[in-house]
C-alpha positions, 0 to 999 in steps of 0.5 A: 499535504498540498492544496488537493486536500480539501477538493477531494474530501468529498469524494472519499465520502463516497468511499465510506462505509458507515456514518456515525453521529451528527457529530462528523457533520460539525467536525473539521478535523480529517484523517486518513490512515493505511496499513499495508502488508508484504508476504514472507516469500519463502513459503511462496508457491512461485518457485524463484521467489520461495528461493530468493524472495524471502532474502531479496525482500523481507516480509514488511508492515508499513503505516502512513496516517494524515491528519488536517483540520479545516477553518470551518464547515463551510470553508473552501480554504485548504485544510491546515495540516496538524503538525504536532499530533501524537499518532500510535497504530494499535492492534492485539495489545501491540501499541506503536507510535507513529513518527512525523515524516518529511510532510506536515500533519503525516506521520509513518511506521515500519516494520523495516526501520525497526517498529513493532509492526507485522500484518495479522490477517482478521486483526483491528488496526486502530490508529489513535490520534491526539490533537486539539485536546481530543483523542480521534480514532479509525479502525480497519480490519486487515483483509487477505491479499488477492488470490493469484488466479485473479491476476491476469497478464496481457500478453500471457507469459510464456514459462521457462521448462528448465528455471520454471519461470515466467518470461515476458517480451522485452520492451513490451507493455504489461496490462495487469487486469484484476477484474474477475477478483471479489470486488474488484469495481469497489476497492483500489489495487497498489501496484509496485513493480521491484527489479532484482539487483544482483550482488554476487561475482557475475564469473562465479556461477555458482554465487546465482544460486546463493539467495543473500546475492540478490536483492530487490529494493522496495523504497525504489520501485522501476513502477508504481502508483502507491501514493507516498504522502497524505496528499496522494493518498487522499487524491488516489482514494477519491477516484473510481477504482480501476481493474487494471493497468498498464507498465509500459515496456520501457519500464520492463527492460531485461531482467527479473522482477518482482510484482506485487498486487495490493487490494485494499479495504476502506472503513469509515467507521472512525470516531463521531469526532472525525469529518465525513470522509475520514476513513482507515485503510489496509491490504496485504500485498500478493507477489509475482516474478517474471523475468524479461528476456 
């Protein structure tokens, strides 16, 4: 957690949605919380990603919360990042309990390393959090993922007769435009752009057909601007959201890809014990494929 923490505070107040108690207006703890969700692919309606997408990327529930206390109301000294909290996320009776990561006062869940964790849409995810001798909670509801006929690519993709798959132009830059989308000028979109490894024998043609040799690796993403760290998170929220983007086309080199689209609801209903500006984060990921010829 770095020295932007405190000057985008105020900023993410704007984002909050409800205020409760004058409490928040003496408070100098802070917190943020995002939960986030991939599709299980099988099911998918797009083709290539039905046949392989449930095996090269397994559906995943990932958790990151931040917690931070400031001197004083007043002050304009960085927060100090609180290390040594105990942080659970808890939804439908399921209790999980939040791991610290490599950051001081961030602390992290996911389903792929083993937690009990899965994206339940219409659910209350509640992250609790003991520090201070105080007990601080926020709360979101998990919204649906993007639908699909709200994102559009530019240039338009051509598709394959034969595989049934959409092709994009190598080398060439891809605008990613979700304007026409439910709220598209008040909620932030995450953005990750995953590249299929292939792992069978490249003289075997039939080892293409075969989902287990293929495989999209999520903690390396070709393109992204999903904040990794409580001090991202914080600067990424603070900004007016945008409703589109670019990936360059030296990103987007001959291959298949895996696109997925996050929009995501912010509450900042949090307890009255908890500054202005703290709020809790969720969204659930919608997945595209293409490849680059």
């Amino acid at each position: 957690m770095n020295h932007r923490f405190i000057f985008v505070l105020s900023a993410i107040f704007a984002l909050s949605l409800t205020v409760s108690g004058c409490e928040q207006l003496l408070s100098t703890t802070f917190a943020i919380s995002m939960v986030t969700g991939t599709p299980d692919l099988a099911n998918d309606d797009d083709p290539l990603l039905a046949a392989i997408g449930a095996d090269a990327l397994p559906s995943a529930t990932n958790v990151i919360v931040g917690v931070g206390e400031r001197d004083s109301i007043t002050s304009t000294n960085p927060p100090s990042p609180i290390a040594n909290a105990v942080v659970s996320i808890n939804y439908n009776n399921n209790r999980v309990p939040l791991a610290a990561n490599n950051e001081k006062g961030s602390y992290e869940a996911s389903s792929v390393n083993g937690a009990n964790l899965t994206y339940e849409l219409g659910v209350e995810y509640k992250t609790s959090i003991n520090a201070n001798d105080e007990t601080y909670n926020l709360a979101v509801i998990a919204p649906q993922g993007i639908p699909k006929e709200n994102v559009v690519f530019s240039p338009t993709m051509s598709q394959d007769p034969l595989l049934q798959v959409n092709i994009h132009p190598n080398n060439t830059d891809l605008t990613i435009d979700w304007s026409s989308a439910s709220g598209a000028t008040k909620k932030q979109v995450l953005i990750s752009l995953l590249k299929f490894t292939f792992l069978g024998d490249t003289e075997n043609p039939f080892d293409y057909d075969e989902p287990s040799n293929w495989q999209a690796n999520s903690s390396k993403p070709i393109f992204q601007n999903v904040p990794q760290s409580t001090s991202e998170m914080l600067d990424f929220f603070s900004k007016t959201p945008p409703t589109y983007i670019v990936i360059p086309g030296s990103k987007l080199t001959t291959g298949t890809y895996i696109l997925l689209v996050t929009m995501v609801d912010i509450d900042g209903n949090t307890s009255d014990n908890l500054s202005l500006g703290s709020c809790a984060i969720a969204g659930r990921a919608t997945a595209f494929s293409f490849m680059v010829e």
